[in-house]
N, CA, C and O atoms as a DFTB+ gen file, in Angstrom:
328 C
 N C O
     1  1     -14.608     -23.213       0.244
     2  2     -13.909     -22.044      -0.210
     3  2     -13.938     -20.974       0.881
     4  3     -15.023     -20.795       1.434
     5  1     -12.860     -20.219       1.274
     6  2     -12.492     -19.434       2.325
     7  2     -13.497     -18.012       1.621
     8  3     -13.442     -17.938       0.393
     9  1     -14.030     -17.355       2.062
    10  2     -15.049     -16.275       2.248
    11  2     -14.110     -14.877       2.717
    12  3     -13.739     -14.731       3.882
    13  1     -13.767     -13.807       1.532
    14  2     -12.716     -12.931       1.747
    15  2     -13.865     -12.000       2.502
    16  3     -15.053     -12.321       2.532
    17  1     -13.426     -11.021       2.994
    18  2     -14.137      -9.871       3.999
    19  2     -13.925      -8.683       3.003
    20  3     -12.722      -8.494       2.826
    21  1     -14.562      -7.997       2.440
    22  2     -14.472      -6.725       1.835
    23  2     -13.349      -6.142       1.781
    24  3     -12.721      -5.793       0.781
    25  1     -13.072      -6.026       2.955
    26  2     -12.169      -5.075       2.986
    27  2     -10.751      -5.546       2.948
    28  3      -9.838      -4.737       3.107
    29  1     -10.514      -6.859       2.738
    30  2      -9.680      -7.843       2.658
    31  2      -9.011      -7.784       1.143
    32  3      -7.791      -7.642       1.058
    33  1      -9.647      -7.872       0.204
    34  2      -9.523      -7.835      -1.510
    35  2      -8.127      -7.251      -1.653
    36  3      -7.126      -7.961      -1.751
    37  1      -8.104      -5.797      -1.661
    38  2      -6.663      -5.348      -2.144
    39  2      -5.503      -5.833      -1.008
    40  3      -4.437      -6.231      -1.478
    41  1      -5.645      -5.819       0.337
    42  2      -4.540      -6.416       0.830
    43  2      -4.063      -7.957       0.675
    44  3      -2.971      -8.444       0.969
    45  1      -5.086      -8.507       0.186
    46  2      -4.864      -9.992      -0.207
    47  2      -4.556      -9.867      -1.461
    48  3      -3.750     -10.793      -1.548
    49  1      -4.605      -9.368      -2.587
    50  2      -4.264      -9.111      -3.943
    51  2      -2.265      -8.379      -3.683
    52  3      -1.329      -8.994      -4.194
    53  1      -2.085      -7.368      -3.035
    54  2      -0.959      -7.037      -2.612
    55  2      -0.157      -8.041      -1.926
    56  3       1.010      -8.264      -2.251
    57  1      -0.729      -8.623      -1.028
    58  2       0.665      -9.867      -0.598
    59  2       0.888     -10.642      -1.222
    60  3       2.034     -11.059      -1.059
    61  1      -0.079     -11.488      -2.492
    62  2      -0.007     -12.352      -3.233
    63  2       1.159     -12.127      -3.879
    64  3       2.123     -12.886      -3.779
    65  1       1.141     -10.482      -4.976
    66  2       1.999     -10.208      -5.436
    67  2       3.750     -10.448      -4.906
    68  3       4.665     -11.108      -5.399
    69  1       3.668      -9.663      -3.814
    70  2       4.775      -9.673      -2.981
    71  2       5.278     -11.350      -2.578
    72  3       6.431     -11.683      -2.304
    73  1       4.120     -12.219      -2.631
    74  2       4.678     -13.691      -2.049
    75  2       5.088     -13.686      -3.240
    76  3       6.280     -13.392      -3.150
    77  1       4.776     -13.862      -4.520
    78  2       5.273     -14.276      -6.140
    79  2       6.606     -13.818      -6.892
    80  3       7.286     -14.273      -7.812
    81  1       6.662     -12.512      -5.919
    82  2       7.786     -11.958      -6.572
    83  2       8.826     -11.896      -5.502
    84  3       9.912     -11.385      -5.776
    85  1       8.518     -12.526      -3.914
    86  2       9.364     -12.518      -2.932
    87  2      10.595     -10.874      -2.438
    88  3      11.770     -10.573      -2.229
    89  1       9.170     -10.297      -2.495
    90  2       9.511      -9.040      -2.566
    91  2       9.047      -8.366      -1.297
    92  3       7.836      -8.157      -1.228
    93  1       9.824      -7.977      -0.250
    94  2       9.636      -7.091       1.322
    95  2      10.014      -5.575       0.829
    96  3      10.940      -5.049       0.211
    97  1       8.506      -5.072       1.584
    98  2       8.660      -3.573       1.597
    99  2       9.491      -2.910       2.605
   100  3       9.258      -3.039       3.807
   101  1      10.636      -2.071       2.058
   102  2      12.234      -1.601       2.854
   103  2      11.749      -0.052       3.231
   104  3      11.140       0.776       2.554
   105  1      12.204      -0.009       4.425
   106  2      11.855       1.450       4.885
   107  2      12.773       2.255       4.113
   108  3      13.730       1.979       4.836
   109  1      13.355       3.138       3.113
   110  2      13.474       3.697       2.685
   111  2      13.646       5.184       3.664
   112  3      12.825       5.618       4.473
   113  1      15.364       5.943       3.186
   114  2      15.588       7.103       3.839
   115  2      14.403       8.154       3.601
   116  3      13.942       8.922       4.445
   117  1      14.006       8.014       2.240
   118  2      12.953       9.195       1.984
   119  2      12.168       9.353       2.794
   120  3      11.800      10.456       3.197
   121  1      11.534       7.653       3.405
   122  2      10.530       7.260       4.088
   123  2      10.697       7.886       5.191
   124  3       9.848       8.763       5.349
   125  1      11.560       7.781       6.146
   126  2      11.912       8.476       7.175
   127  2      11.991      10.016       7.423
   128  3      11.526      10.695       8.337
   129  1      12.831      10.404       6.164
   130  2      12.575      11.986       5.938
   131  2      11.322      12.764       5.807
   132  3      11.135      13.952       6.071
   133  1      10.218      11.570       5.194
   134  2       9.092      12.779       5.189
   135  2       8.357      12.137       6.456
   136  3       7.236      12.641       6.520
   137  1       8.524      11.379       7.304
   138  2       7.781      11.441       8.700
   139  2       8.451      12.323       9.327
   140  3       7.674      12.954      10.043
   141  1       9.505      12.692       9.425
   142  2      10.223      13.693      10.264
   143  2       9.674      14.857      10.017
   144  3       8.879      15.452      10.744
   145  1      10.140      15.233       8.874
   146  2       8.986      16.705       8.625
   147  2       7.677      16.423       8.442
   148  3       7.130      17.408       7.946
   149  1       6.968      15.583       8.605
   150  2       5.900      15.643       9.080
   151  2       5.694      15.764      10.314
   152  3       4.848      16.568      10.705
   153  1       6.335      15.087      11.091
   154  2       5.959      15.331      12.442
   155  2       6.566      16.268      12.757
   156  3       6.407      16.275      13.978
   157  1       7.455      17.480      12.397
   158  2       7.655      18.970      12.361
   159  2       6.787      19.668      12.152
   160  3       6.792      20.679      12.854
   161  1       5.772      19.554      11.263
   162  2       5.073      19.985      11.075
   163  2       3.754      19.817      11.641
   164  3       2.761      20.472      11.324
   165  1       3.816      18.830      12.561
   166  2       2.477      18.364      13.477
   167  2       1.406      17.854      12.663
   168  3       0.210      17.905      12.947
   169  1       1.904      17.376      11.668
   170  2       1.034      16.401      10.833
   171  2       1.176      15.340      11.282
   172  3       2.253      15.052      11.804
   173  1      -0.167      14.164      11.205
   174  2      -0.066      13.049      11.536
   175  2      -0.090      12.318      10.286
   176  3      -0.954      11.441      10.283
   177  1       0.759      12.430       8.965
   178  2       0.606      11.624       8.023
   179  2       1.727      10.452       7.920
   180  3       2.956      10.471       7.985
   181  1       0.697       9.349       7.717
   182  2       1.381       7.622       8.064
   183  2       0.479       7.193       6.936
   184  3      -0.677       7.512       6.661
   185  1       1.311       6.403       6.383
   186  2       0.696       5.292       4.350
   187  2       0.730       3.864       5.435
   188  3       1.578       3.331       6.150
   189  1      -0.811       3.603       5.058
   190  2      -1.351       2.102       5.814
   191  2      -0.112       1.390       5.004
   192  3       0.612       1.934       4.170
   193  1      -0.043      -0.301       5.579
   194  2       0.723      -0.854       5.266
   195  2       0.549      -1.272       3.836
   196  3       1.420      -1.541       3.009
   197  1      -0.951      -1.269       3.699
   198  2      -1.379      -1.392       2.129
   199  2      -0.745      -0.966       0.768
   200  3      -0.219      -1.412      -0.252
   201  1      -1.208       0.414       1.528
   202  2      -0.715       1.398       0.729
   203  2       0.906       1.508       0.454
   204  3       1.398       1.632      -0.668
   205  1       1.490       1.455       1.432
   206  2       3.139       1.047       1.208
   207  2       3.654       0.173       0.274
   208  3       4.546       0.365      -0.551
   209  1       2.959      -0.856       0.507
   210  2       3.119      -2.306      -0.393
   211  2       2.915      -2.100      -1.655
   212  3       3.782      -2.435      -2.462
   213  1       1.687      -1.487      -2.084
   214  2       1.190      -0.957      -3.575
   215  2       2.379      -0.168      -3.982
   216  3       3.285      -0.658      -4.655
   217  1       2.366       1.189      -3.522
   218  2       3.854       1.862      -3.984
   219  2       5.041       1.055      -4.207
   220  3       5.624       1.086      -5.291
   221  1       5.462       0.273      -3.153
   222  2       6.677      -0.367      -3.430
   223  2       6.616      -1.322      -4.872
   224  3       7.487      -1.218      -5.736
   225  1       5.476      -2.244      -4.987
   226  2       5.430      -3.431      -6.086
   227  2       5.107      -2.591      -7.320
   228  3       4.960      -3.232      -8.361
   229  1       4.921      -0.749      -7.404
   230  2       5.272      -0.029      -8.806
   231  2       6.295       0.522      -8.494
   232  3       6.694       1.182      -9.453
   233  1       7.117       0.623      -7.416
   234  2       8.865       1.019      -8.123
   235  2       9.047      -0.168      -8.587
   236  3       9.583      -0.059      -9.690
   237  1       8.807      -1.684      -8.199
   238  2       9.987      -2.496      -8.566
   239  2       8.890      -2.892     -10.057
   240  3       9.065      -3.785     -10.886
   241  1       8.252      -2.309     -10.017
   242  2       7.723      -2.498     -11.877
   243  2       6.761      -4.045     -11.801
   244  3       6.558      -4.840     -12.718
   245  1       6.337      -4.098     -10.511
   246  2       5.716      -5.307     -10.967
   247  2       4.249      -5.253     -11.100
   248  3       3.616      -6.259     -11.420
   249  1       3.814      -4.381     -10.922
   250  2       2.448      -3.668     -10.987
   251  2       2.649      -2.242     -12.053
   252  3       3.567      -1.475     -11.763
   253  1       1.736      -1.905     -13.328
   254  2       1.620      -0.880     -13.983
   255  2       0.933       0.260     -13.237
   256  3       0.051      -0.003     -12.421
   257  1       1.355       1.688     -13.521
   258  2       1.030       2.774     -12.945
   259  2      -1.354       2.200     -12.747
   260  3      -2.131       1.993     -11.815
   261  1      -1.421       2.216     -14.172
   262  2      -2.721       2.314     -14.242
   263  2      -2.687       1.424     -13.275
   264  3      -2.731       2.049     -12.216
   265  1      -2.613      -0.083     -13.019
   266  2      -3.143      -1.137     -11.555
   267  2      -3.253      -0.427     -10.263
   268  3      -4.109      -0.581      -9.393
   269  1      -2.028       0.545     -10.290
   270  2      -1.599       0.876      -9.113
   271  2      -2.677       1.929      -8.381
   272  3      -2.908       2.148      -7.192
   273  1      -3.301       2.550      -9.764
   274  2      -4.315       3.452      -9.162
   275  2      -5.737       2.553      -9.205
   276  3      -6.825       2.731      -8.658
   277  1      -5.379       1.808      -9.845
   278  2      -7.178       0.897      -9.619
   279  2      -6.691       0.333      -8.245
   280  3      -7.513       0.394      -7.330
   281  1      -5.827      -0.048      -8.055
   282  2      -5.676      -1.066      -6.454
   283  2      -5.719       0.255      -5.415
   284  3      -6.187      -0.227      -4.383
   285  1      -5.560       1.143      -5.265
   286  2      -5.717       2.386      -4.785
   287  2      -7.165       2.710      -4.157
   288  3      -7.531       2.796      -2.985
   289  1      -7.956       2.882      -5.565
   290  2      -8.438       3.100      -5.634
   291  2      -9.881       2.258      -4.535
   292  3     -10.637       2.615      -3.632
   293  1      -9.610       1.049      -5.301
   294  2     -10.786      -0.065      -4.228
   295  2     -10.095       0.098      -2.950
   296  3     -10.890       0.560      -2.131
   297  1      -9.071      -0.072      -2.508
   298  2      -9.023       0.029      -0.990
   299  2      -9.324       1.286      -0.428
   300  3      -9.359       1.186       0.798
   301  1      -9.548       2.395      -0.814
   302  2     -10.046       4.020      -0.866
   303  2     -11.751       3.556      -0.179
   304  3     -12.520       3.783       0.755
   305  1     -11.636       2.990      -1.082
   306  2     -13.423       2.431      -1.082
   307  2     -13.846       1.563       0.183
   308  3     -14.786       1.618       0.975
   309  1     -12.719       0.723       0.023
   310  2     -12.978      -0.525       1.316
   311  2     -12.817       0.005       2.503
   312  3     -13.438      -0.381       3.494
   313  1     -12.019       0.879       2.502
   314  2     -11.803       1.548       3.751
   315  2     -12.534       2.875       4.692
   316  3     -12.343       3.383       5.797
   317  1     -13.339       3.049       3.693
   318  2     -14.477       3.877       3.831
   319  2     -15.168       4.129       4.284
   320  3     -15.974       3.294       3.872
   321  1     -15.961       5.008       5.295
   322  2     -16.594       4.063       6.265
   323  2     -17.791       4.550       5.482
   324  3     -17.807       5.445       4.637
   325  1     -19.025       3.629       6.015
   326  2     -20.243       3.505       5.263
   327  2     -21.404       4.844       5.789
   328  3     -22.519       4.932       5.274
């Protein structure tokens, strides 16, 4: 049996989804619009690819709000540094 890495869990739980439902995360105009004013604003705010993926698989409804914040949530954690 393959031995997941901690920090592995929610991004391996997120592609699964996405392989099942054959579903690619689309850059989206919004997406673009708020890096622009972000980087107007000299913010460096960028959503890991994780995190993208999670958002996208609750617009297309295949994940419930509540999952979306528990899957959130553990990679918050995993990513954490100790």
């Amino acid at each position: 049996m393959k031995t997941i890495k901690p920090t592995q869990v929610v991004a391996t739980i997120q592609s699964r989804c996405q392989r099942r439902r054959n579903c690619q995360v689309p850059v989206t105009a919004t997406d673009v619009y708020a890096d622009a004013i972000a980087r107007m604003c000299g913010e460096d705010v960028d959503l890991e690819p994780v995190k993208r993926g999670l958002i996208h698989l609750k617009r297309q409804k295949v994940i419930s709000g509540r999952r979306l914040v528990t899957l959130l949530a553990c990679h918050q954690r995993e990513i954490r540094p100790e």
